[in-house]
DRENDOVEX-536378 format. One record per residue: residue in three letters; x negated, y negated, z of N, C-alpha, C, O in turn. Coordinates in steps of 0.1 Angstrom, whole numbers, plus 5000, padded with zeros to 4 digits. Atoms other than C-alpha are relative to their C-alpha. Layout:
N
+------+------+------+------+-------+-------+-------+------+------+------+------+------+------+
! code ! n.c1 ! n.c2 ! n.c3 ! ca.c1 ! ca.c2 ! ca.c3 ! c.c1 ! c.c2 ! c.c3 ! o.c1 ! o.c2 ! o.c3 !
+------+------+------+------+-------+-------+-------+------+------+------+------+------+------+
!  Ala !    X !    Y !    Z !     X !     Y !     Z !    X !    Y !    Z !    X !    Y !    Z !
...
+------+------+------+------+-------+-------+-------+------+------+------+------+------+------+
END
This chain:
120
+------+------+------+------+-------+-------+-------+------+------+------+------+------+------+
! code ! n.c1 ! n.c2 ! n.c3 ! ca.c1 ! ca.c2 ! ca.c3 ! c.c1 ! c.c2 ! c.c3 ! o.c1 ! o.c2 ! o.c3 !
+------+------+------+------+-------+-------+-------+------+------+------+------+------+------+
!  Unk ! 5010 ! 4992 ! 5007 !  9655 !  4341 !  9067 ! 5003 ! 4999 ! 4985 ! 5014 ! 4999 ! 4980 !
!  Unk ! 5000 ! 5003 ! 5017 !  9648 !  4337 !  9029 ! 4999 ! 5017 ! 4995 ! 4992 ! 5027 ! 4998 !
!  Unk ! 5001 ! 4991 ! 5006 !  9658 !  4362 !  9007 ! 4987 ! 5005 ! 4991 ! 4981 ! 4995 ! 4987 !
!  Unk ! 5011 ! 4999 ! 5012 !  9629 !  4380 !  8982 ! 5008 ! 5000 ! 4987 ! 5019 ! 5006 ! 4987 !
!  Unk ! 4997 ! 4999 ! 5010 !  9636 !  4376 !  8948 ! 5001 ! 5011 ! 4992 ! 4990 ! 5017 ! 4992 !
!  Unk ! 5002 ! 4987 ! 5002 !  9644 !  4407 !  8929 ! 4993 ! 5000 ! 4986 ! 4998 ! 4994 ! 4976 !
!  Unk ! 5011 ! 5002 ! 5007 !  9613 !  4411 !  8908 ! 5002 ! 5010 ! 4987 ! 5005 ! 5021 ! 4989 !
!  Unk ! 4999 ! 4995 ! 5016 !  9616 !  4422 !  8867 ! 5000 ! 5016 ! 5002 ! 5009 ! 5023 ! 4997 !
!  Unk ! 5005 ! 4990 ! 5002 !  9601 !  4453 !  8874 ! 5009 ! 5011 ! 5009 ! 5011 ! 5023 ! 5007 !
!  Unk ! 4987 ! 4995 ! 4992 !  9627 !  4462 !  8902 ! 5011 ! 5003 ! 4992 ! 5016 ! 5014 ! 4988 !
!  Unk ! 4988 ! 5004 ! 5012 !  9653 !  4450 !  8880 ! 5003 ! 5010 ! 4991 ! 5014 ! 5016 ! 4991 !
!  Unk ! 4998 ! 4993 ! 5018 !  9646 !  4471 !  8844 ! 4997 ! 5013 ! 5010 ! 5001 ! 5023 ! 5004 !
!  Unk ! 4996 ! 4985 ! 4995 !  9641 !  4502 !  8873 ! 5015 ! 5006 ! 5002 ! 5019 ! 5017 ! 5002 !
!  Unk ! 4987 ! 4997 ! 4989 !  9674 !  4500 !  8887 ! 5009 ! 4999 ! 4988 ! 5021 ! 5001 ! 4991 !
!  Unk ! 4995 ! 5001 ! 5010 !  9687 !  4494 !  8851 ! 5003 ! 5016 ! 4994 ! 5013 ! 5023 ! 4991 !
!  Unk ! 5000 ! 4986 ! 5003 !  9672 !  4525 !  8841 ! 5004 ! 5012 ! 5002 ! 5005 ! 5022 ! 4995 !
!  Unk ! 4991 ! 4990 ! 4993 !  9689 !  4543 !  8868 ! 5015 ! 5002 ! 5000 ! 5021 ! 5012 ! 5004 !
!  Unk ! 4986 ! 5000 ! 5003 !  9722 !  4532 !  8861 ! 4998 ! 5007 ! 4989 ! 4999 ! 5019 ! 4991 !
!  Unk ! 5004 ! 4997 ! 5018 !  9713 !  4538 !  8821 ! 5016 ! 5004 ! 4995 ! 5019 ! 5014 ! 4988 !
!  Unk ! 4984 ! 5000 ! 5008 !  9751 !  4535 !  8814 ! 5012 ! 5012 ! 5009 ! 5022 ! 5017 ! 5004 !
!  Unk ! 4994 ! 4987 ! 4994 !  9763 !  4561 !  8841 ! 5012 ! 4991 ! 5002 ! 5012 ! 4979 ! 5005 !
!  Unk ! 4989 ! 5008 ! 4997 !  9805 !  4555 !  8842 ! 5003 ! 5002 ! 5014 ! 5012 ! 4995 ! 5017 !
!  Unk ! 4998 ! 5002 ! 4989 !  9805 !  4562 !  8877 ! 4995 ! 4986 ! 5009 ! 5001 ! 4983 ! 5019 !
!  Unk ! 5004 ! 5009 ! 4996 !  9787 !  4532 !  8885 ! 5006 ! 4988 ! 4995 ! 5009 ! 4987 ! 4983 !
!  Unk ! 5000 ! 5012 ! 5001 !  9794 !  4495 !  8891 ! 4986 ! 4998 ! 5004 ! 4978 ! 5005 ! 5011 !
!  Unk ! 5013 ! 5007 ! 4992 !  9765 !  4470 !  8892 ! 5004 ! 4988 ! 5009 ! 5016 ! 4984 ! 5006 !
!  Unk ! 4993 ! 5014 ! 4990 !  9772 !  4439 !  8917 ! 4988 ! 4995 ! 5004 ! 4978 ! 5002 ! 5005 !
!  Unk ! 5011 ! 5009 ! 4987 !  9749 !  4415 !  8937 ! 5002 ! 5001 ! 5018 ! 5012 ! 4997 ! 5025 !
!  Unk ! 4999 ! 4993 ! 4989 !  9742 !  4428 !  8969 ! 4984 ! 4989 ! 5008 ! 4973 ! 4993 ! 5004 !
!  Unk ! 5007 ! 5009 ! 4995 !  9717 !  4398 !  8989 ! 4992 ! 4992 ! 4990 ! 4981 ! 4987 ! 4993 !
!  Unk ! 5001 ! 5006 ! 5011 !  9717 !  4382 !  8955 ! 4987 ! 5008 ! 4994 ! 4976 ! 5004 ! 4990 !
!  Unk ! 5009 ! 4988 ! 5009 !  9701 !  4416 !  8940 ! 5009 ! 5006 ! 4994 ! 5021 ! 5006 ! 4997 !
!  Unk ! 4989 ! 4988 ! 5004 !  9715 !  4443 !  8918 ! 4998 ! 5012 ! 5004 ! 4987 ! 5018 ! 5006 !
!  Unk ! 4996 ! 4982 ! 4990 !  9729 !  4475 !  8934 ! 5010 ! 5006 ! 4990 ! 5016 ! 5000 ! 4981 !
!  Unk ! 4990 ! 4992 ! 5009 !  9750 !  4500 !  8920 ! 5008 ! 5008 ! 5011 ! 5005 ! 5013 ! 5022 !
!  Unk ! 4993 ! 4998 ! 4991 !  9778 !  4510 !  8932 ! 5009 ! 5012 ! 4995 ! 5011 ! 5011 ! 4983 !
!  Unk ! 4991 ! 4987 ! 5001 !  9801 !  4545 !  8932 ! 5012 ! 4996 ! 5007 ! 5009 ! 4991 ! 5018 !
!  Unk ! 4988 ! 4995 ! 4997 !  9838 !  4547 !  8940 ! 5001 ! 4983 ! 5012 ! 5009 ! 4982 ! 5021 !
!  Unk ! 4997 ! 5018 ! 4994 !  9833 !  4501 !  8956 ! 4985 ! 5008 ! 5011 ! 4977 ! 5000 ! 5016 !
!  Unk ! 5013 ! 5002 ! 4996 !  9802 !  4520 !  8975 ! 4990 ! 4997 ! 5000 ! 4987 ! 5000 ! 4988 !
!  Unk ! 5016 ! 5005 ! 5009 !  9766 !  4508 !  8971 ! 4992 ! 5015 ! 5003 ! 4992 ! 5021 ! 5014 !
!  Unk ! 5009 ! 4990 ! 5002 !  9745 !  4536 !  8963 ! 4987 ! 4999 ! 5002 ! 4981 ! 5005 ! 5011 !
!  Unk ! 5012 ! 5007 ! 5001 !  9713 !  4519 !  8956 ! 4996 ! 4994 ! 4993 ! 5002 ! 4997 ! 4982 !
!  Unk ! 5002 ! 5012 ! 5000 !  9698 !  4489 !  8948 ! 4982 ! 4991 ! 4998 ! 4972 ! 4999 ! 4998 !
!  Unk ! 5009 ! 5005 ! 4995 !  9670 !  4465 !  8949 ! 4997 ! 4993 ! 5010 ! 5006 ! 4991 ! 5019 !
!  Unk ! 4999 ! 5011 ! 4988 !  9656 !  4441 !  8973 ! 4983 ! 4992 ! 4997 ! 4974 ! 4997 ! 5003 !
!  Unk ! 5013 ! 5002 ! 5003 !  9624 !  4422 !  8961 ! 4994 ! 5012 ! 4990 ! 5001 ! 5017 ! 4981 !
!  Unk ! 5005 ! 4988 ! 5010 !  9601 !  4449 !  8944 ! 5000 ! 5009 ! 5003 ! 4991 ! 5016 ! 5000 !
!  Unk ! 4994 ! 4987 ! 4996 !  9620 !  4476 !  8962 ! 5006 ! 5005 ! 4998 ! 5017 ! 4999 ! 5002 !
!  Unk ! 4987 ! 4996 ! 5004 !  9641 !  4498 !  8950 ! 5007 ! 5011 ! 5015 ! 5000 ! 5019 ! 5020 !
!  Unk ! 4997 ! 4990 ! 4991 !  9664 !  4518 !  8978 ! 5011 ! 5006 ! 4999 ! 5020 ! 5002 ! 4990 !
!  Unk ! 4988 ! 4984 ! 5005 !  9688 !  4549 !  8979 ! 5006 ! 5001 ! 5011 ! 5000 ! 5000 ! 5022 !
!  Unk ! 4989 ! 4997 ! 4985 !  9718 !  4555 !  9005 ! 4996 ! 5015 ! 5000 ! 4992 ! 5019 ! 4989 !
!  Unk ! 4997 ! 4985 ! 5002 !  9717 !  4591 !  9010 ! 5004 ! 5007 ! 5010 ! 5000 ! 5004 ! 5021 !
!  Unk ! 4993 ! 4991 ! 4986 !  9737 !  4616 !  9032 ! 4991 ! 5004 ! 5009 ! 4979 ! 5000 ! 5005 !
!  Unk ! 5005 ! 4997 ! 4989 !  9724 !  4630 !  9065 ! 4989 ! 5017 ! 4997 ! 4980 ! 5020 ! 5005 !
!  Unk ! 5011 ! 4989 ! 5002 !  9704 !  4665 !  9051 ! 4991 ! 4994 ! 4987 ! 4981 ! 5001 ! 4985 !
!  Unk ! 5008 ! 5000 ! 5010 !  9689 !  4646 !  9019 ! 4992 ! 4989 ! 5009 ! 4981 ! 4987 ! 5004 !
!  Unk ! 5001 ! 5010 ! 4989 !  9680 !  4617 !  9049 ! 4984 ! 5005 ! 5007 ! 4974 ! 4999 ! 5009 !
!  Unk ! 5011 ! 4993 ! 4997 !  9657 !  4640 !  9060 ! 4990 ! 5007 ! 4994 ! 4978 ! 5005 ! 4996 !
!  Unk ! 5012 ! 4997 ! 5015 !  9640 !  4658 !  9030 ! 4999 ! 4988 ! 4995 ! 4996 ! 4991 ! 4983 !
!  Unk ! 5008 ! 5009 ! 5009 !  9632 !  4624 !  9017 ! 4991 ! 4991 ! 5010 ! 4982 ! 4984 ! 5006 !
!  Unk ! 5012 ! 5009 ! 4990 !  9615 !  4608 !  9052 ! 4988 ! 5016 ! 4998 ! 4978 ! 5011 ! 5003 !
!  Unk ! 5013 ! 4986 ! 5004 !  9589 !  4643 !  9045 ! 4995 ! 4997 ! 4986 ! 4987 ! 5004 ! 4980 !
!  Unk ! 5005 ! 5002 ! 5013 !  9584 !  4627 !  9012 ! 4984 ! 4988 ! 5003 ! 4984 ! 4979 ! 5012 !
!  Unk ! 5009 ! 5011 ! 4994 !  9551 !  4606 !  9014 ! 5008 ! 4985 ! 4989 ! 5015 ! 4986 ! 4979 !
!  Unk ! 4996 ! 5014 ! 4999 !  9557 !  4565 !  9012 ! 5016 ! 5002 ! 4998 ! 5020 ! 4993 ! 4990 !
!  Unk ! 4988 ! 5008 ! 4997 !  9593 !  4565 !  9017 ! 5001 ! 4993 ! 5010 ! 4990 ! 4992 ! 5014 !
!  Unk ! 4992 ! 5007 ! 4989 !  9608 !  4545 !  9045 ! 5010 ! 4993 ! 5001 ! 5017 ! 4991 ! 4991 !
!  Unk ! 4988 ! 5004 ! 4997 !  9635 !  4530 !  9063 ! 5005 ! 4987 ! 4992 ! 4997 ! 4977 ! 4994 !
!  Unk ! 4998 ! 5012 ! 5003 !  9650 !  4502 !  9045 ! 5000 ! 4987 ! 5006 ! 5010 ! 4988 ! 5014 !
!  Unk ! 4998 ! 5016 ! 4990 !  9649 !  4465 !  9063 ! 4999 ! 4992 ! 4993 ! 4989 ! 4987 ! 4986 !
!  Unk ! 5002 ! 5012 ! 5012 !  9662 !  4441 !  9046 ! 4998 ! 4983 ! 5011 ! 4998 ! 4972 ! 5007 !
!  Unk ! 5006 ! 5009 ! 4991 !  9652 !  4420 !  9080 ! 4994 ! 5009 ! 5007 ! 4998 ! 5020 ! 5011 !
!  Unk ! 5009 ! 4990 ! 4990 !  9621 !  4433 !  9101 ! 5006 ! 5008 ! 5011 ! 5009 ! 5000 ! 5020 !
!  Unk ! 4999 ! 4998 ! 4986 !  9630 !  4453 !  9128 ! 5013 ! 5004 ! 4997 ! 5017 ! 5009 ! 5008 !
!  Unk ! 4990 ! 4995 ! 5004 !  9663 !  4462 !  9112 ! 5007 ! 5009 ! 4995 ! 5018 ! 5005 ! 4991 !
!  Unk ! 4997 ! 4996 ! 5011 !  9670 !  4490 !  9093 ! 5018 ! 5002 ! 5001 ! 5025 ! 5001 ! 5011 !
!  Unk ! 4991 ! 4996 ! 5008 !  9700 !  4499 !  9075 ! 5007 ! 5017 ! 5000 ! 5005 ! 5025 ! 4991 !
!  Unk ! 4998 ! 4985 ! 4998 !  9712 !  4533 !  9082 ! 5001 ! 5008 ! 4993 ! 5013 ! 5006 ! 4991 !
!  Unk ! 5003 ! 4996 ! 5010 !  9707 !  4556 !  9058 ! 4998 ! 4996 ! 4989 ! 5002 ! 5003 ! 4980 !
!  Unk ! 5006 ! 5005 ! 5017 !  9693 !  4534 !  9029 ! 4983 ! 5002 ! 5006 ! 4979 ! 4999 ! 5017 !
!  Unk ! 5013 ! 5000 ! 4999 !  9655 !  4541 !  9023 ! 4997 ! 4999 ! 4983 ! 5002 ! 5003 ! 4972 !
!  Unk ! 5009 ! 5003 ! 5012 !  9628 !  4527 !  9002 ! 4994 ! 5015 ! 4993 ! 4988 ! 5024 ! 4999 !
!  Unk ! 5013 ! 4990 ! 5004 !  9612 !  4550 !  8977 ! 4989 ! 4994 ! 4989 ! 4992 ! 4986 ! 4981 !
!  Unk ! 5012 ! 5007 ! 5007 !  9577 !  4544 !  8961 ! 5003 ! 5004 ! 4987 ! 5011 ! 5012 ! 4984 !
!  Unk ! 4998 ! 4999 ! 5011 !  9570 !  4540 !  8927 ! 4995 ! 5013 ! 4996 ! 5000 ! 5016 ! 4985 !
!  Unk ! 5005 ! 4991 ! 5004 !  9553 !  4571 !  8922 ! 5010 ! 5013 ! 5000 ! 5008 ! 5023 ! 4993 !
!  Unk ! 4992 ! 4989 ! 5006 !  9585 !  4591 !  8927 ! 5012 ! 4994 ! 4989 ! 5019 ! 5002 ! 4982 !
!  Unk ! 4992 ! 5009 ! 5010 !  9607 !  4562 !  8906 ! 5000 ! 5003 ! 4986 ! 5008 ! 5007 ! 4979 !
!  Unk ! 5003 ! 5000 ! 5013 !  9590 !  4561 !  8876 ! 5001 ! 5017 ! 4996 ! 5005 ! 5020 ! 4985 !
!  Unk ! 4996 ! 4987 ! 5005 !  9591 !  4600 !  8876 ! 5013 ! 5002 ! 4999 ! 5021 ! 5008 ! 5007 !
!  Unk ! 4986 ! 4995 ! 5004 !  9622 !  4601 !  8855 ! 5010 ! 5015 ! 5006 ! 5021 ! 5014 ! 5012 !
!  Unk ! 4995 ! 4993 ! 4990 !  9630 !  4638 !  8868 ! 5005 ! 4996 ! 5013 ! 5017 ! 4995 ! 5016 !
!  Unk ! 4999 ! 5003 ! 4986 !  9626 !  4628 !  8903 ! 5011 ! 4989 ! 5005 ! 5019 ! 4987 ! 5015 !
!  Unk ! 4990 ! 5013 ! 4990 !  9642 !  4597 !  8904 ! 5014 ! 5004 ! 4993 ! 5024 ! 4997 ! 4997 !
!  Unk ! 4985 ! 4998 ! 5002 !  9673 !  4610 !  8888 ! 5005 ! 5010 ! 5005 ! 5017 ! 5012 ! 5004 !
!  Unk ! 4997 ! 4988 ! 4988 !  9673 !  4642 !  8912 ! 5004 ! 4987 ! 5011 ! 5016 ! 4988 ! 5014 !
!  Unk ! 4998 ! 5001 ! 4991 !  9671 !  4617 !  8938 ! 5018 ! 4989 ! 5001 ! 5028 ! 4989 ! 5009 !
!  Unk ! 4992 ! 5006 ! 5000 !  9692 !  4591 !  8925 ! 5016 ! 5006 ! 4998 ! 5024 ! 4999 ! 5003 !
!  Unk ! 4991 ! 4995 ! 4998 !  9724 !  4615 !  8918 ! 5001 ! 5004 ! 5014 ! 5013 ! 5004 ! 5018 !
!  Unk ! 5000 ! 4995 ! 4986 !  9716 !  4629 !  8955 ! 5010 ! 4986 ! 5006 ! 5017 ! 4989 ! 5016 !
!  Unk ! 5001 ! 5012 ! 4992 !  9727 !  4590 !  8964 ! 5016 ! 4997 ! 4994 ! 5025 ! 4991 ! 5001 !
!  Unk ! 4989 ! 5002 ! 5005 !  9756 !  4591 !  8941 ! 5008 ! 5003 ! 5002 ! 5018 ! 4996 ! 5001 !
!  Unk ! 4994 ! 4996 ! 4999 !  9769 !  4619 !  8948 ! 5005 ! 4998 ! 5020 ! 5015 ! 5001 ! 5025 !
!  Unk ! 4993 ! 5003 ! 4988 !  9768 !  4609 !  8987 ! 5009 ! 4990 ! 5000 ! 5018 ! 4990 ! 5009 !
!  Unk ! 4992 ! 5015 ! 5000 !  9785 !  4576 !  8980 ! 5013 ! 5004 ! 4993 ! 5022 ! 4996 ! 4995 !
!  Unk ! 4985 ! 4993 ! 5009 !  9816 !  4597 !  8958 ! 5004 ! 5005 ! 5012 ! 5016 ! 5004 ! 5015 !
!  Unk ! 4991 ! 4991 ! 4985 !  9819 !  4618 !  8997 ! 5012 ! 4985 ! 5011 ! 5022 ! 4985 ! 5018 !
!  Unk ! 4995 ! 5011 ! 4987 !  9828 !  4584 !  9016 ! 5014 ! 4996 ! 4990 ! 5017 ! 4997 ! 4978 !
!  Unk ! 4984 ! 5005 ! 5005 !  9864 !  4569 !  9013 ! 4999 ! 4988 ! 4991 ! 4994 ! 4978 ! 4996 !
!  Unk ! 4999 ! 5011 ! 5011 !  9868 !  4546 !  8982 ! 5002 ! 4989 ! 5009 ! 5010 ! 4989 ! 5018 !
!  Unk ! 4996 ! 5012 ! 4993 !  9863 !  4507 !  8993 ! 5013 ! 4992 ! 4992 ! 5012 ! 4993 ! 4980 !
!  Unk ! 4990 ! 5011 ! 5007 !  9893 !  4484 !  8981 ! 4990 ! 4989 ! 4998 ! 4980 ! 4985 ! 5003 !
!  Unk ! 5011 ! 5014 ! 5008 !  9878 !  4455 !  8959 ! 5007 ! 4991 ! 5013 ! 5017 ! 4996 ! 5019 !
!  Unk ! 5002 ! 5013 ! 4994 !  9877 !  4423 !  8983 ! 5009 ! 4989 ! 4993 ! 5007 ! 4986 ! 4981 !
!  Unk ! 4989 ! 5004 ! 5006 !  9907 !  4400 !  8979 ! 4993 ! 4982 ! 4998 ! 4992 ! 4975 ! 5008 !
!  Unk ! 5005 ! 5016 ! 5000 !  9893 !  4363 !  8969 ! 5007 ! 4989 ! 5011 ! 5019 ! 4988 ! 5013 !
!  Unk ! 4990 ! 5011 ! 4991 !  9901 !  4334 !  8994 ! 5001 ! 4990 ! 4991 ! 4993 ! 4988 ! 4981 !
!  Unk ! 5000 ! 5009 ! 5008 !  9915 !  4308 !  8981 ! 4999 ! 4983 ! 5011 ! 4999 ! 4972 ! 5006 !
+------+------+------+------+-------+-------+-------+------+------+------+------+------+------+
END
């Protein structure tokens, strides 16, 4: 399966939402940028989607949100607590930085990953 390209407009969103926060790394995550807390991925792009990890009570106030959904970054697959949200709550600076600390601060609860040791 061919990856989607992570599209400009994805990109300068997911920029915006880092916007210099030190808790975040950025990395490539299915040759996209994701942001990452404590070696966790938080959220990310995927094509011209942006998606959010989020704990198990924000998991559910955000599937009551209209156009979110489950992430699949292959049909028929999702990803367990990552979901898409539409542009209409993104571009709402408020919103998307309520939602996106919601994502951050779940990803600071899980146990720090160790960086990945290179093979040689």
């Amino acid at each position: 399966m061919k990856m989607p390209k992570p599209t400009a407009d994805a990109t300068t969103m997911l920029e915006r939402l880092v916007a210099k926060d030190p808790r975040l790394e950025v990395k490539k995550v299915f040759g996209q940028p994701a942001a990452f807390a404590n070696g966790n991925m938080c959220f990310g792009t995927f094509g011209a989607d942006v998606f959010l990890r989020l704990g198990e009570a924000d998991q559910k106030l955000a599937t009551s949100l209209a156009g979110v959904r489950p992430f699949e970054p292959m049909a028929g697959r999702p990803m367990k607590g990552y979901f898409v949200f539409p542009r209409s709550i993104l571009q709402d600076r408020k919103r998307s930085r309520e939602w996106v600390e919601r994502s951050i601060r779940h990803a600071l609860t899980l146990p720090p990953k160790k960086p990945k040791t290179k093979r040689s």
